[in-house]
C-alpha positions as CSV (number, residue, x, y, z in Angstrom):
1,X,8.6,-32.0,-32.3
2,X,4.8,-31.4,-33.3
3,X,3.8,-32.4,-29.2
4,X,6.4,-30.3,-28.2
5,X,5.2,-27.3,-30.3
6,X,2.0,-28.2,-29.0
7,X,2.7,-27.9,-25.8
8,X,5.0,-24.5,-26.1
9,X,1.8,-23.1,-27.6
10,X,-0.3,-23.9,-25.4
11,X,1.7,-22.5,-21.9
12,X,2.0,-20.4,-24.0
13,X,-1.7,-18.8,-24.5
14,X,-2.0,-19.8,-21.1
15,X,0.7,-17.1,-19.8
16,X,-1.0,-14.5,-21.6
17,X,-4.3,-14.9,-20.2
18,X,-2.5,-15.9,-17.0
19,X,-0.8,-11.8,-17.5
20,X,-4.4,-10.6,-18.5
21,X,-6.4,-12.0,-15.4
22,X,-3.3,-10.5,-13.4
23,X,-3.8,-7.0,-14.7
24,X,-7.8,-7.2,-13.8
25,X,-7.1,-8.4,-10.1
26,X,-4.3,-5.6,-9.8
27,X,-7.0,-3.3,-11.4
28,X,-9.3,-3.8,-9.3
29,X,-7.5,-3.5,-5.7
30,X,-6.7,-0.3,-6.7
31,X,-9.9,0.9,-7.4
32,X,-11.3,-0.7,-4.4
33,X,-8.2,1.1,-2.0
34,X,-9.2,4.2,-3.5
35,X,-12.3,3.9,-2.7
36,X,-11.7,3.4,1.0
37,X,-10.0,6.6,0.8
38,X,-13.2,8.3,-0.5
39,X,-15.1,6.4,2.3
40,X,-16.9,4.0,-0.3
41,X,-16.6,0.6,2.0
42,X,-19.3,-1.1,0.4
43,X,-18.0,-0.3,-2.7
44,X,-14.4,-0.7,-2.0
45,X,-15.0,-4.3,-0.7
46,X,-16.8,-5.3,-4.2
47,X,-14.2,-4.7,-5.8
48,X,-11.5,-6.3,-3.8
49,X,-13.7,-9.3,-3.8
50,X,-13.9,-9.1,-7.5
51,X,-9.8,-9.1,-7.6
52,X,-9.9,-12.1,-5.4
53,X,-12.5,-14.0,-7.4
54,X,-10.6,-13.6,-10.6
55,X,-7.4,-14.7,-9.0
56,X,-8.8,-18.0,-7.4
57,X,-10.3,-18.6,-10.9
58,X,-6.8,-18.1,-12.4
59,X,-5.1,-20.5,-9.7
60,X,-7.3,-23.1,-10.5
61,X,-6.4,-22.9,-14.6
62,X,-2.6,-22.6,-13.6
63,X,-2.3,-25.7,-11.0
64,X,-0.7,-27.7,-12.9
65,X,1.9,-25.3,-14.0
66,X,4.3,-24.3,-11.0
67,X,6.4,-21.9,-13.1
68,X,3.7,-19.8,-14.2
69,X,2.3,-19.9,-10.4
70,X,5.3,-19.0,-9.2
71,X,6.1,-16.1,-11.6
72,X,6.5,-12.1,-11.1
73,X,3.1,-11.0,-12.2
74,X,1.5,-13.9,-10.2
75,X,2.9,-12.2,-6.9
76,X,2.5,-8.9,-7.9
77,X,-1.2,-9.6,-8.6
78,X,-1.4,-11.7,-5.2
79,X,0.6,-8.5,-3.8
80,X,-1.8,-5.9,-5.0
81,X,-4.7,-8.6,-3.4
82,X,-3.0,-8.7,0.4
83,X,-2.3,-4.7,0.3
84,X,-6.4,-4.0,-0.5
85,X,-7.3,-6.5,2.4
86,X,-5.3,-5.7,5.0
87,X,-6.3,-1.6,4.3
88,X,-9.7,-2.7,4.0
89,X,-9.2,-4.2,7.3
90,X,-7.4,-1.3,9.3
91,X,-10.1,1.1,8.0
92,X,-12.8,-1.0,9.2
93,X,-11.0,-2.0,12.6
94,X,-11.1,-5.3,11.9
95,X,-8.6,-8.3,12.7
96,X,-5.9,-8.6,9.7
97,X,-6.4,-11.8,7.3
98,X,-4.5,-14.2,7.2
99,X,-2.3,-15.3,3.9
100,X,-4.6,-18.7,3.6
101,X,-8.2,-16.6,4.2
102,X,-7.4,-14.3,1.0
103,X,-5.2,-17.1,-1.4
104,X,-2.2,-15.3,-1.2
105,X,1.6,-16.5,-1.2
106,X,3.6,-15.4,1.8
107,X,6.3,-13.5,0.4
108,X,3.3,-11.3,-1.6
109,X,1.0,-10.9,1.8
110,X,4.3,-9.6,3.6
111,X,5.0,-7.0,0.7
112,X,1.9,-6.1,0.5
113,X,1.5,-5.6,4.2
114,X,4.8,-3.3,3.5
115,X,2.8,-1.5,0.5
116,X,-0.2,-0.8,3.4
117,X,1.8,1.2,5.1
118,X,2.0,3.9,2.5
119,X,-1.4,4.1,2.1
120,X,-1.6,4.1,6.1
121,X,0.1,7.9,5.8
122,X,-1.6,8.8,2.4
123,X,-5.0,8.4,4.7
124,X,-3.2,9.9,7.8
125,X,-3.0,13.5,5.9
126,X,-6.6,13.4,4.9
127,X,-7.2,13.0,8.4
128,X,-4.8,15.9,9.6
129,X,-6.5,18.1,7.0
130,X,-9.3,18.0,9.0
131,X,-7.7,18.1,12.2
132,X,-8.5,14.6,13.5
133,X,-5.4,13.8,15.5
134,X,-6.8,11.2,17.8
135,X,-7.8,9.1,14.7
136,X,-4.2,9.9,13.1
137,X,-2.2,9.0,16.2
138,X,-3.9,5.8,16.0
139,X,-2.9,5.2,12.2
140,X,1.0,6.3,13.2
141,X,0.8,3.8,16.0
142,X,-0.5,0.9,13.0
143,X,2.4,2.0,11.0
144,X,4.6,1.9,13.6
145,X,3.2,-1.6,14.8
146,X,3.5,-2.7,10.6
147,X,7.3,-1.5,10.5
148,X,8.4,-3.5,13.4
149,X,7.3,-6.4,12.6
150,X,8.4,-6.5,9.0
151,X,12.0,-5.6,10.2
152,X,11.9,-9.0,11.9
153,X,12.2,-10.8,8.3
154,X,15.4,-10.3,7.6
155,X,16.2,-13.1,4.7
156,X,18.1,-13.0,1.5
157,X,16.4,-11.1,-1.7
158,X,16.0,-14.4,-3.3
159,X,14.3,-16.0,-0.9
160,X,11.7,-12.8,0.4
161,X,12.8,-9.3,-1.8
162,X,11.3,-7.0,1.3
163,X,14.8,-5.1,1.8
164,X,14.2,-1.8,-0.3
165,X,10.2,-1.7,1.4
166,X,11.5,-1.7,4.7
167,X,14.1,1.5,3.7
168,X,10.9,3.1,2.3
169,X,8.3,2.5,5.6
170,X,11.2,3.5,7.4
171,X,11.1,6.5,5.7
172,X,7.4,6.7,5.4
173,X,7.1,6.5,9.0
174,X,9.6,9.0,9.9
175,X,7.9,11.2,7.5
176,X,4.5,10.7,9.4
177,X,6.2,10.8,12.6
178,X,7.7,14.9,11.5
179,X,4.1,15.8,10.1
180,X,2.5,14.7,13.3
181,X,4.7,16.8,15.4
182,X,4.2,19.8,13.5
183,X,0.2,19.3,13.5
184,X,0.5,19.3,17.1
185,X,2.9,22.3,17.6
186,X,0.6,24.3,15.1
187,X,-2.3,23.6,17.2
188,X,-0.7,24.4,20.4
189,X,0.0,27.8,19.0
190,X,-3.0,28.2,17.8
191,X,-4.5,27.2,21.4
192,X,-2.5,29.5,22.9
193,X,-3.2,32.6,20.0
194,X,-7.1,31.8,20.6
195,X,-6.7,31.8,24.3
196,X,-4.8,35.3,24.4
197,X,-7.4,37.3,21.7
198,X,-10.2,35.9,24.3
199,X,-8.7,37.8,27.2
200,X,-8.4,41.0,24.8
201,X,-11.7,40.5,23.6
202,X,-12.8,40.4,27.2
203,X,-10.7,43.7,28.0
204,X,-12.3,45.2,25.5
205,X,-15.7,44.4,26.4
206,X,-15.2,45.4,30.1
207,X,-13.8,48.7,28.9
208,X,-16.8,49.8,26.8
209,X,-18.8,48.4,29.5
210,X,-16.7,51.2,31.9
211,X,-17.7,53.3,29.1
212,X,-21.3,53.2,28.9
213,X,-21.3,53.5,32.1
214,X,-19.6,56.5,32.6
215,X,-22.0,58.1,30.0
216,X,-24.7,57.7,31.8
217,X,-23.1,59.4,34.7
């Protein structure tokens, strides 16, 4: 019984700093996603390399022990790891890693691939605020590219839980799709309400120019 207590104990301390080491990788991604928002590449990418250190440190302690490997906070950790490197990747127009290149399972690269494309629209209406279309069209098309592909895994919830992320890109997408349409109508207008208070402003100008004319006259 003493071994066995032993033993308990000891997968036992290693769970929780399994669930520590988990909460730092997930920390950092985070950090390093937001930076790429606030244009901080170099910084963004220390810290995703950071996450990505800690978790191949934390495979290596947990090798031996399948269950704990294979737990929730394990993929949610390697989850957290394949959303900041694929983002990371888009932003910087590079090709997309591969599950292997950044130690991730393949169930948490294709959810966190799902996760990417939130943060795909998130940096879409930055972009809109500032009236980059071109660059926006080009993130709708990603998402668009993202969503199809992930509808191709359709498998039971046991086996890859991606169900209720592809509802939500679906929405996501359609949501983007709506916002772009409006950005472009509102420009139109606005092309068009420019365009007409030119020709009045040139009317005007020609009719004080009749003006001063007819003054000196």
């Amino acid at each position: 019984m003493k071994k066995i207590e032993q033993v308990l104990n000891e997968k036992d301390d290693l769970r929780e700093k399994a669930l520590k080491k988990c909460r730092d990788i997930i920390r950092e991604c985070r950090k390093g996603i937001k930076k790429v928002h606030n244009e901080d590449i170099e910084g963004a990418r220390k810290n995703i390399r950071k996450a990505e250190k800690i978790l191949a440190e934390l495979k290596k302690e947990i090798e031996e022990h399948p269950d704990i490997m294979t737990a929730g906070y394990m993929e949610n950790a390697m989850q957290e790891v394949a959303e900041a490197e694929i983002f990371l990747a888009i932003v910087e127009d590079k090709k997309l890693p591969n599950p292997e290149d950044i130690n991730v399972s393949y169930t948490s690269y294709l959810l966190g691939l799902a996760d990417v494309v939130g943060e795909l629209r998130r940096r879409g209406v930055y972009l809109l605020k500032d009236g980059s279309i071109e660059d926006v069209e080009k993130i709708l098309a990603m998402m668009e590219e993202i969503c199809d592909k992930l509808m191709e895994f359709d498998y039971p919830s046991g086996l890859l839980p991606i169900k209720r992320k592809q509802d939500v890109i679906k929405k996501i997408l359609e949501k983007m799709r709506g916002e772009v349409a409006i950005f472009k109508k509102s420009k139109e207008l606005e092309n068009k309400i420019e365009a007409v208070l030119r020709k009045l402003r040139k009317k005007e100008e020609k009719i004080e120019e009749t003006t001063d004319i007819d003054s000196l006259l």
